[in-house]
PyMOL Python script that loads the backbone (N, CA, C, O; Angstrom):
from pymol import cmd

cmd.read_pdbstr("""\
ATOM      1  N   UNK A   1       0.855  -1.173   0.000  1.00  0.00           N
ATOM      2  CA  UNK A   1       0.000   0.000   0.000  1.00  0.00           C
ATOM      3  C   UNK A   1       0.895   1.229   0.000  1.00  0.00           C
ATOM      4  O   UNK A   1       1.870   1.415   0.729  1.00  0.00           O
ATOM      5  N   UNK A   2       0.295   2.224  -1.151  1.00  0.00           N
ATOM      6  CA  UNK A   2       1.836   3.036  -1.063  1.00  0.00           C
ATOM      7  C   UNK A   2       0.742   4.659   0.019  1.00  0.00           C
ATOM      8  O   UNK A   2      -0.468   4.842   0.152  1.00  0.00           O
ATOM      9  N   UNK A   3       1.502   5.156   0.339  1.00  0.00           N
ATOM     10  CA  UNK A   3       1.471   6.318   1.026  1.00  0.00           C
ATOM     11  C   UNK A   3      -0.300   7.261   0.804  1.00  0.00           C
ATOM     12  O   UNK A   3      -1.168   7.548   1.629  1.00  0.00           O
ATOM     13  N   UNK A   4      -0.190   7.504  -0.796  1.00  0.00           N
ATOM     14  CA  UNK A   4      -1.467   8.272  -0.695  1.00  0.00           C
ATOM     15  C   UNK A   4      -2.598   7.163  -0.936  1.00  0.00           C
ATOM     16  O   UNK A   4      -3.643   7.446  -1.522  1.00  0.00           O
ATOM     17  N   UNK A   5      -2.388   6.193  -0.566  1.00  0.00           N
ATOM     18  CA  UNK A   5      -3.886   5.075  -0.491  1.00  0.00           C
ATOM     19  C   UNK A   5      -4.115   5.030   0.771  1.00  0.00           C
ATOM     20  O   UNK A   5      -5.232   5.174   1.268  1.00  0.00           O
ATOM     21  N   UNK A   6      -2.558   4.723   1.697  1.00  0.00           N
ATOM     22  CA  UNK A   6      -3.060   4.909   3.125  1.00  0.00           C
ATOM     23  C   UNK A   6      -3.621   6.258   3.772  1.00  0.00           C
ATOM     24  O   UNK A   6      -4.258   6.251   4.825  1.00  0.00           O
ATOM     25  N   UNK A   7      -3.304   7.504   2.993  1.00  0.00           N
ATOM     26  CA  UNK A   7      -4.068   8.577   3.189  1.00  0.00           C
ATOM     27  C   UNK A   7      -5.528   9.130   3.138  1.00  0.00           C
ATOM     28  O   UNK A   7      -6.207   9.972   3.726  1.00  0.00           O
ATOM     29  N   UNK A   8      -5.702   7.918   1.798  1.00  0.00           N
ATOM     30  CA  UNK A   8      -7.270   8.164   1.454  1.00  0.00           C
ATOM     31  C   UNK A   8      -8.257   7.235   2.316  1.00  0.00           C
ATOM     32  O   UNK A   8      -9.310   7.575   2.854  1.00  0.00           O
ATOM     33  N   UNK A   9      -7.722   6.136   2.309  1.00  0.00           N
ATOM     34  CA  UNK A   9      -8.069   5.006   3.340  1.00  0.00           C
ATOM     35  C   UNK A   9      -8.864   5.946   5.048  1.00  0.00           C
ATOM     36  O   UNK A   9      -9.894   5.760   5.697  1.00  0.00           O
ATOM     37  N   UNK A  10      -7.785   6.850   5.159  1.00  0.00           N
ATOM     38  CA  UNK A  10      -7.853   7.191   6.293  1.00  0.00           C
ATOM     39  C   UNK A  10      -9.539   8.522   6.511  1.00  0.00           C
ATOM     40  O   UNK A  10     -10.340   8.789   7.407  1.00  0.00           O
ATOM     41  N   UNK A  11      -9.320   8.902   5.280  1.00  0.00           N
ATOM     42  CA  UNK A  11     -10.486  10.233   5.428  1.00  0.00           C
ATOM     43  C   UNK A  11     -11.404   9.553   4.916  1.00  0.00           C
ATOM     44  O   UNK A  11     -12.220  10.378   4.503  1.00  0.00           O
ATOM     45  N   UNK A  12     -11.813   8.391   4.664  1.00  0.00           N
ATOM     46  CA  UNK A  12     -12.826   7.341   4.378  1.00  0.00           C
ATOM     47  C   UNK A  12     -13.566   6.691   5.680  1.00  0.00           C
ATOM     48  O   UNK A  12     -12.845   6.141   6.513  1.00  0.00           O
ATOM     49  N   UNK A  13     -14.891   6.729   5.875  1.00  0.00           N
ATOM     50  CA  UNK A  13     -15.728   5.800   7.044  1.00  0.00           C
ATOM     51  C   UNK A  13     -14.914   4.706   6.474  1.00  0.00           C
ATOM     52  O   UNK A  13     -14.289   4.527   5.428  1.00  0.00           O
ATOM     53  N   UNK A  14     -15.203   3.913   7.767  1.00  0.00           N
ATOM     54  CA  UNK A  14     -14.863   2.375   7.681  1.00  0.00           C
ATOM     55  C   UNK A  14     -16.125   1.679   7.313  1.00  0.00           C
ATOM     56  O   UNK A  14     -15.836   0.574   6.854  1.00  0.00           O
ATOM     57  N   UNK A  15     -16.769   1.782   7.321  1.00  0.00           N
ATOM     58  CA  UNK A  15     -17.780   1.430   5.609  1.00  0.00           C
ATOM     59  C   UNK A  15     -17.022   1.333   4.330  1.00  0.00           C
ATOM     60  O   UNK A  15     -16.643   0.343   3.704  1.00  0.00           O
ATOM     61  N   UNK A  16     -16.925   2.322   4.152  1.00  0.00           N
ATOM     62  CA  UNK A  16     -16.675   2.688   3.074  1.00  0.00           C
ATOM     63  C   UNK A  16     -15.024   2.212   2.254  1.00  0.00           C
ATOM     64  O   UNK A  16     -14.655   2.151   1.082  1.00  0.00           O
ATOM     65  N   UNK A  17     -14.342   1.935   3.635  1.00  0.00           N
ATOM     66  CA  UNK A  17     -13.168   1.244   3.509  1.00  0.00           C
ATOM     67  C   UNK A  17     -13.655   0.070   3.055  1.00  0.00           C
ATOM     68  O   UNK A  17     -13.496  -0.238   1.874  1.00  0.00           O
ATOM     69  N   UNK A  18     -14.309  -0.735   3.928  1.00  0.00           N
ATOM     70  CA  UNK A  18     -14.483  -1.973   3.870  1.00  0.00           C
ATOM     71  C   UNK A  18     -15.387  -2.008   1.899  1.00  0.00           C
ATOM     72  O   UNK A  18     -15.261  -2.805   0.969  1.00  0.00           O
ATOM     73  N   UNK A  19     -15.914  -1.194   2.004  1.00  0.00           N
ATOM     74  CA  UNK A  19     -16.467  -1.535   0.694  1.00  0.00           C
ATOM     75  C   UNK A  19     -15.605  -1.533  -0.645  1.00  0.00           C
ATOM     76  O   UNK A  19     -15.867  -2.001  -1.753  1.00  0.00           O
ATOM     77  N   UNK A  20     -14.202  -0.672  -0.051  1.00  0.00           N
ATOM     78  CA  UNK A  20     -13.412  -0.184  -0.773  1.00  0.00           C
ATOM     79  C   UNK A  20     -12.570  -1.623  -1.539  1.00  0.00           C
ATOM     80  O   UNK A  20     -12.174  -1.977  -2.649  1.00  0.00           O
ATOM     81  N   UNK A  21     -12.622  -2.143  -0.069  1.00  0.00           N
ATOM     82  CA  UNK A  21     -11.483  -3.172   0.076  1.00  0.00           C
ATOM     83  C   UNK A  21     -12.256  -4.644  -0.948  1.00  0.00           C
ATOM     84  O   UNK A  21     -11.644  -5.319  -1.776  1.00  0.00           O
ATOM     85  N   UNK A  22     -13.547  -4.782  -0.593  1.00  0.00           N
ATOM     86  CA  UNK A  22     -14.010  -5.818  -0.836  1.00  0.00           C
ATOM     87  C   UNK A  22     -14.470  -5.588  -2.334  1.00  0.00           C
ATOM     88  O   UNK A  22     -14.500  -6.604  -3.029  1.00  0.00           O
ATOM     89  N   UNK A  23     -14.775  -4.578  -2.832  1.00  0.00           N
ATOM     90  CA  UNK A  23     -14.312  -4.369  -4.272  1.00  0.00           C
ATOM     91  C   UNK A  23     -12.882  -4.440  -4.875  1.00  0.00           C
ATOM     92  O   UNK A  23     -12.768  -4.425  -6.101  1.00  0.00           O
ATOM     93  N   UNK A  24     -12.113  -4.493  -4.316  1.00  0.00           N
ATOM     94  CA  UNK A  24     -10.837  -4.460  -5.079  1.00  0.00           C
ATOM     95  C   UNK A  24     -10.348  -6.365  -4.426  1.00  0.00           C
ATOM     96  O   UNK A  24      -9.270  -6.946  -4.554  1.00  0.00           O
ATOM     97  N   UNK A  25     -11.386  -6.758  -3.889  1.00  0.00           N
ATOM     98  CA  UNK A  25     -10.747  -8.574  -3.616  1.00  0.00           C
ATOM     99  C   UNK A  25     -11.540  -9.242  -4.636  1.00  0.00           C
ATOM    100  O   UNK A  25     -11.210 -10.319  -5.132  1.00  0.00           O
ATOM    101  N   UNK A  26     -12.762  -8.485  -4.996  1.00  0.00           N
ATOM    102  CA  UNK A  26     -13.803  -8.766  -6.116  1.00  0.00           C
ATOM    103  C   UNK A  26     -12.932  -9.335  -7.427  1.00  0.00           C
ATOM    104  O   UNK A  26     -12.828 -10.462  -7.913  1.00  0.00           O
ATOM    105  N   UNK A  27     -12.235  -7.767  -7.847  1.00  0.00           N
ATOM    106  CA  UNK A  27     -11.894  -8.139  -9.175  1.00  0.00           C
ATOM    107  C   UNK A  27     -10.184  -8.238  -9.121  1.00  0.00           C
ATOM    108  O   UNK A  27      -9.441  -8.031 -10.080  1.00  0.00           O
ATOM    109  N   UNK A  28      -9.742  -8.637  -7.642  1.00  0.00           N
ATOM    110  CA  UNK A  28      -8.501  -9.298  -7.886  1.00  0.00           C
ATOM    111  C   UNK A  28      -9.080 -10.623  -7.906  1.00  0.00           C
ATOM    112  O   UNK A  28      -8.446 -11.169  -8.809  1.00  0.00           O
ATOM    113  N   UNK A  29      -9.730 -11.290  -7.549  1.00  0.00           N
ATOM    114  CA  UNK A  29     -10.724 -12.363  -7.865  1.00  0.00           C
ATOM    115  C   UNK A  29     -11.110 -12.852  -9.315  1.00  0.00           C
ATOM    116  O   UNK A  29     -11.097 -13.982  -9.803  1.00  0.00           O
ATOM    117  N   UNK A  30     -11.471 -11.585  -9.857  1.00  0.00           N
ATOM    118  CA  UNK A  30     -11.904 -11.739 -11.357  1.00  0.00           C
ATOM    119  C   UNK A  30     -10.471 -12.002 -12.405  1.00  0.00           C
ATOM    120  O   UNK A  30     -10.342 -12.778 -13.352  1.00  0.00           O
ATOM    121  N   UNK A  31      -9.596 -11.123 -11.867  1.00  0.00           N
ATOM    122  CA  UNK A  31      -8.359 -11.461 -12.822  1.00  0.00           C
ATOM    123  C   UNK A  31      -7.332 -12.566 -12.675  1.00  0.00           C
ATOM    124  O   UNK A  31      -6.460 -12.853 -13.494  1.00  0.00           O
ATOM    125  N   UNK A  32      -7.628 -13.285 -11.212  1.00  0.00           N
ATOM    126  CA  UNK A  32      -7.028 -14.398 -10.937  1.00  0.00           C
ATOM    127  C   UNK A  32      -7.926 -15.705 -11.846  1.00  0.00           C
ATOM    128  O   UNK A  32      -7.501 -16.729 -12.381  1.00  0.00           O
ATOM    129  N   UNK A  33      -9.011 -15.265 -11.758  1.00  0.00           N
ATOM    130  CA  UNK A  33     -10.670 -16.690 -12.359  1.00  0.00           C
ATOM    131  C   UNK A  33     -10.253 -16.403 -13.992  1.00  0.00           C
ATOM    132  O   UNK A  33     -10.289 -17.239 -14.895  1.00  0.00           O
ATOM    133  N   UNK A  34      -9.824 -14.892 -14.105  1.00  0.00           N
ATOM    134  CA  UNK A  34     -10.687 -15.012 -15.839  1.00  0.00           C
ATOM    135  C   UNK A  34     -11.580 -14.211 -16.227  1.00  0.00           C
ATOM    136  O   UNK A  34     -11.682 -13.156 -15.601  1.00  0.00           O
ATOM    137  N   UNK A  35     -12.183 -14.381 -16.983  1.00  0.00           N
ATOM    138  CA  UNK A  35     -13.644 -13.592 -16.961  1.00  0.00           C
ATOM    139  C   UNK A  35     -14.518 -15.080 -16.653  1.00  0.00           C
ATOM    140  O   UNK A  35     -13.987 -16.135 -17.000  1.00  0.00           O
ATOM    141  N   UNK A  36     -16.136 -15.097 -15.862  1.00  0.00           N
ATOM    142  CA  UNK A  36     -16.766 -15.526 -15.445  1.00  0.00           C
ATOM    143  C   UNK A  36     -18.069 -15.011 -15.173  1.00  0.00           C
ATOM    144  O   UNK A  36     -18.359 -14.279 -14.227  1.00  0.00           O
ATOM    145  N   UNK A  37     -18.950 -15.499 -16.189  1.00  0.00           N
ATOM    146  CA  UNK A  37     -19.854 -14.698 -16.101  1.00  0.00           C
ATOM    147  C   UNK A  37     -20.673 -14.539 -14.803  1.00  0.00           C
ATOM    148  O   UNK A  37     -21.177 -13.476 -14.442  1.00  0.00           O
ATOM    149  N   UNK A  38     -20.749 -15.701 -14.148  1.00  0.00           N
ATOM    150  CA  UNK A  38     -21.642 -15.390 -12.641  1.00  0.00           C
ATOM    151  C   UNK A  38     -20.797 -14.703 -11.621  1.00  0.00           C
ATOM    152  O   UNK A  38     -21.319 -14.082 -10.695  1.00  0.00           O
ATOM    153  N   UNK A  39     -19.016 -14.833 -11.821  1.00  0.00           N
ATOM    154  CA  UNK A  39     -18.671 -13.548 -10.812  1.00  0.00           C
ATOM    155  C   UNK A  39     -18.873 -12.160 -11.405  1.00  0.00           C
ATOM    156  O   UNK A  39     -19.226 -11.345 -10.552  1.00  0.00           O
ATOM    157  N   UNK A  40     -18.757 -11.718 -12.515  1.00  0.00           N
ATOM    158  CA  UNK A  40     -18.907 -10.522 -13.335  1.00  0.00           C
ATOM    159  C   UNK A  40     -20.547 -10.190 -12.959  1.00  0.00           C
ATOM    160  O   UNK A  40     -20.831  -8.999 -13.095  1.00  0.00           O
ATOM    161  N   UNK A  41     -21.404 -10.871 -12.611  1.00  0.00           N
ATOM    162  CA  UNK A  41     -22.882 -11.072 -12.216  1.00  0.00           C
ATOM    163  C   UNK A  41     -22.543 -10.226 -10.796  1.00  0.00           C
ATOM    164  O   UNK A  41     -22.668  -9.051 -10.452  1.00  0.00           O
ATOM    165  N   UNK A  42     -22.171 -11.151 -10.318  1.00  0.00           N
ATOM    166  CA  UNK A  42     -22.687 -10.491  -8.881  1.00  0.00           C
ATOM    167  C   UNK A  42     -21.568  -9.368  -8.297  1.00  0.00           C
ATOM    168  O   UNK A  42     -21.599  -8.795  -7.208  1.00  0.00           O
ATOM    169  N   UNK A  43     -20.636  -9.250  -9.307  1.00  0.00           N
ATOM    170  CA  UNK A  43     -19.720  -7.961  -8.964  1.00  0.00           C
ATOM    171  C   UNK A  43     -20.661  -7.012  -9.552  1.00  0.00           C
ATOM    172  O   UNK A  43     -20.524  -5.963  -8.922  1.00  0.00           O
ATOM    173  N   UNK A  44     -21.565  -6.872 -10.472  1.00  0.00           N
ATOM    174  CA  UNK A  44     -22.308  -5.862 -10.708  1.00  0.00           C
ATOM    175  C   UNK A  44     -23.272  -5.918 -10.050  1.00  0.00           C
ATOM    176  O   UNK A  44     -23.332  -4.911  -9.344  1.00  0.00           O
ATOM    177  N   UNK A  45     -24.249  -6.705  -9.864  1.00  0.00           N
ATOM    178  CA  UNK A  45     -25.336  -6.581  -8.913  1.00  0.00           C
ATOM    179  C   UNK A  45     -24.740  -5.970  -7.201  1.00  0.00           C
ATOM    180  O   UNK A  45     -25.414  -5.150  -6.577  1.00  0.00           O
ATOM    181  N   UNK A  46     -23.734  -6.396  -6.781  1.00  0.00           N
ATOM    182  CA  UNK A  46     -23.056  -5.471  -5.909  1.00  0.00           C
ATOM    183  C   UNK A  46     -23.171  -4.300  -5.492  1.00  0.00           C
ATOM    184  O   UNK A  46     -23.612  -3.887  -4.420  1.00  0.00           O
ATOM    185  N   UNK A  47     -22.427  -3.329  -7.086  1.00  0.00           N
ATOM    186  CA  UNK A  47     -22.204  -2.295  -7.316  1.00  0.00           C
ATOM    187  C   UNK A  47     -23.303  -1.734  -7.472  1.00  0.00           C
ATOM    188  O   UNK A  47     -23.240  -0.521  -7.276  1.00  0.00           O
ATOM    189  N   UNK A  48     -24.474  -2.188  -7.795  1.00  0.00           N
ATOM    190  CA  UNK A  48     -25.797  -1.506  -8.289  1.00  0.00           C
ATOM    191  C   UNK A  48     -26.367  -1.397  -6.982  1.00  0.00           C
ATOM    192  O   UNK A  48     -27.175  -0.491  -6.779  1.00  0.00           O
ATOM    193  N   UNK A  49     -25.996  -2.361  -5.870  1.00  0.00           N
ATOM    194  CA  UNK A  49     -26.757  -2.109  -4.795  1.00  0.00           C
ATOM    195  C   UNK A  49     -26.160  -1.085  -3.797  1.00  0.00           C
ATOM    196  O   UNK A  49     -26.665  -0.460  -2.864  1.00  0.00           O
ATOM    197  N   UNK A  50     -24.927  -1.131  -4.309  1.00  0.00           N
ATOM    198  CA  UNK A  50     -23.848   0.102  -3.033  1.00  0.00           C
ATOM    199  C   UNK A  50     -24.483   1.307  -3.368  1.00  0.00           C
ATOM    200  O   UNK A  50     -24.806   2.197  -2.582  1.00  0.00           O
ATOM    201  N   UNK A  51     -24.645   1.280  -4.609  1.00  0.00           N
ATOM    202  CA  UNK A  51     -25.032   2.922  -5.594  1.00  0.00           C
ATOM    203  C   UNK A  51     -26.664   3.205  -4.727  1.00  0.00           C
ATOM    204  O   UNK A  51     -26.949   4.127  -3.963  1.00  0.00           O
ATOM    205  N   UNK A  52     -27.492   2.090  -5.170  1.00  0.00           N
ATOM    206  CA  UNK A  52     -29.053   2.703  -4.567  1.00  0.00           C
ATOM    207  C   UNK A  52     -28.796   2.760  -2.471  1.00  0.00           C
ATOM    208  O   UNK A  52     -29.444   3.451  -1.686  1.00  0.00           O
ATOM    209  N   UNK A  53     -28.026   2.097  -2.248  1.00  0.00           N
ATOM    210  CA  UNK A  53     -27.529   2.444  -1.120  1.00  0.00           C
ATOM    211  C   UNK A  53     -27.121   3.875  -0.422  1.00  0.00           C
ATOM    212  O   UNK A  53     -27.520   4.527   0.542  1.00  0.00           O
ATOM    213  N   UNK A  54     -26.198   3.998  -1.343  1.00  0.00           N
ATOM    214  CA  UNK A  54     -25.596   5.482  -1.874  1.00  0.00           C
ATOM    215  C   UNK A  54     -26.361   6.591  -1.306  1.00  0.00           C
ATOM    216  O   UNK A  54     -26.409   7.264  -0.276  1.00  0.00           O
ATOM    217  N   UNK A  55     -27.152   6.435  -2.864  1.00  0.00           N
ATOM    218  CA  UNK A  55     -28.593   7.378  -2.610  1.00  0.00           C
ATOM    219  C   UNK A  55     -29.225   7.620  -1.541  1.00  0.00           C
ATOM    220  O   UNK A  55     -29.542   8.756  -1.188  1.00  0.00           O
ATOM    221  N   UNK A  56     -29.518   6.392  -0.802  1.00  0.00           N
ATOM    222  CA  UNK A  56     -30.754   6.247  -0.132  1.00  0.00           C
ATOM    223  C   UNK A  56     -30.426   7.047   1.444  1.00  0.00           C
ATOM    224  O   UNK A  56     -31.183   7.781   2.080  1.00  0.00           O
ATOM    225  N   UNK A  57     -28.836   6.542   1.828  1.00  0.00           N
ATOM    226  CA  UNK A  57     -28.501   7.272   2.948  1.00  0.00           C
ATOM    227  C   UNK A  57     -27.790   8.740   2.592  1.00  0.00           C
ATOM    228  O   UNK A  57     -27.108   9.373   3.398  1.00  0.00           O
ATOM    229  N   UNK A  58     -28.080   9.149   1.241  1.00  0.00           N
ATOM    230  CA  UNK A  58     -27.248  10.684   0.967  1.00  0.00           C
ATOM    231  C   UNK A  58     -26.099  10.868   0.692  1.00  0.00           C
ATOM    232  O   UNK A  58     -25.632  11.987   0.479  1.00  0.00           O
ATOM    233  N   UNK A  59     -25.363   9.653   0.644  1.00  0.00           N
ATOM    234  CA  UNK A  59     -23.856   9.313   0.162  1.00  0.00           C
ATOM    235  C   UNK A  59     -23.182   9.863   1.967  1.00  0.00           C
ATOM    236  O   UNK A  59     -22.403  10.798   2.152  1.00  0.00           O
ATOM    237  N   UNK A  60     -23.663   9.133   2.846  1.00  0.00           N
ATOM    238  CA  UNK A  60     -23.587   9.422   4.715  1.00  0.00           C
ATOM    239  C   UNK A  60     -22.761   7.440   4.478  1.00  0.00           C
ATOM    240  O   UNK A  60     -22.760   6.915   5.591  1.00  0.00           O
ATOM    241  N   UNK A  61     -22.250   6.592   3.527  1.00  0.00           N
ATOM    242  CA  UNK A  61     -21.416   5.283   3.768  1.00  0.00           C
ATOM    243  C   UNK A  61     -19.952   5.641   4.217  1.00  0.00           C
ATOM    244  O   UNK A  61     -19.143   4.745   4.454  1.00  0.00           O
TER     245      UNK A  61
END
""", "prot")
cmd.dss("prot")
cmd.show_as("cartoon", "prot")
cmd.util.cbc("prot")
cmd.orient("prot")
């Protein structure tokens, strides 16, 4: 982790870390598998739900 990730990391809720993090194990996931269509599935259905999430609390993740 170089310097300004641990910076951004830091002015981030830990939500939002964690969401940070578990998107980026997603598609180190995806590039270790391949492409796959049912992980490419639910890495987007994911993302579609963080987003109406998003919204719903005012972007307050």
């Amino acid at each position: 982790m170089n310097p300004d990730t641990a910076k951004n990391e830091q002015d981030k809720t830990p939500v939002a870390v964690h969401i940070a993090e578990a998107r980026d194990l997603l598609h180190d996931l995806r590039n270790e598998l391949g492409q796959h269509p049912e992980l490419d599935e639910a890495i987007q259905k994911l993302e579609l739900a963080l987003s109406a999430l998003t919204i719903q609390t005012g972007g307050l993740l």
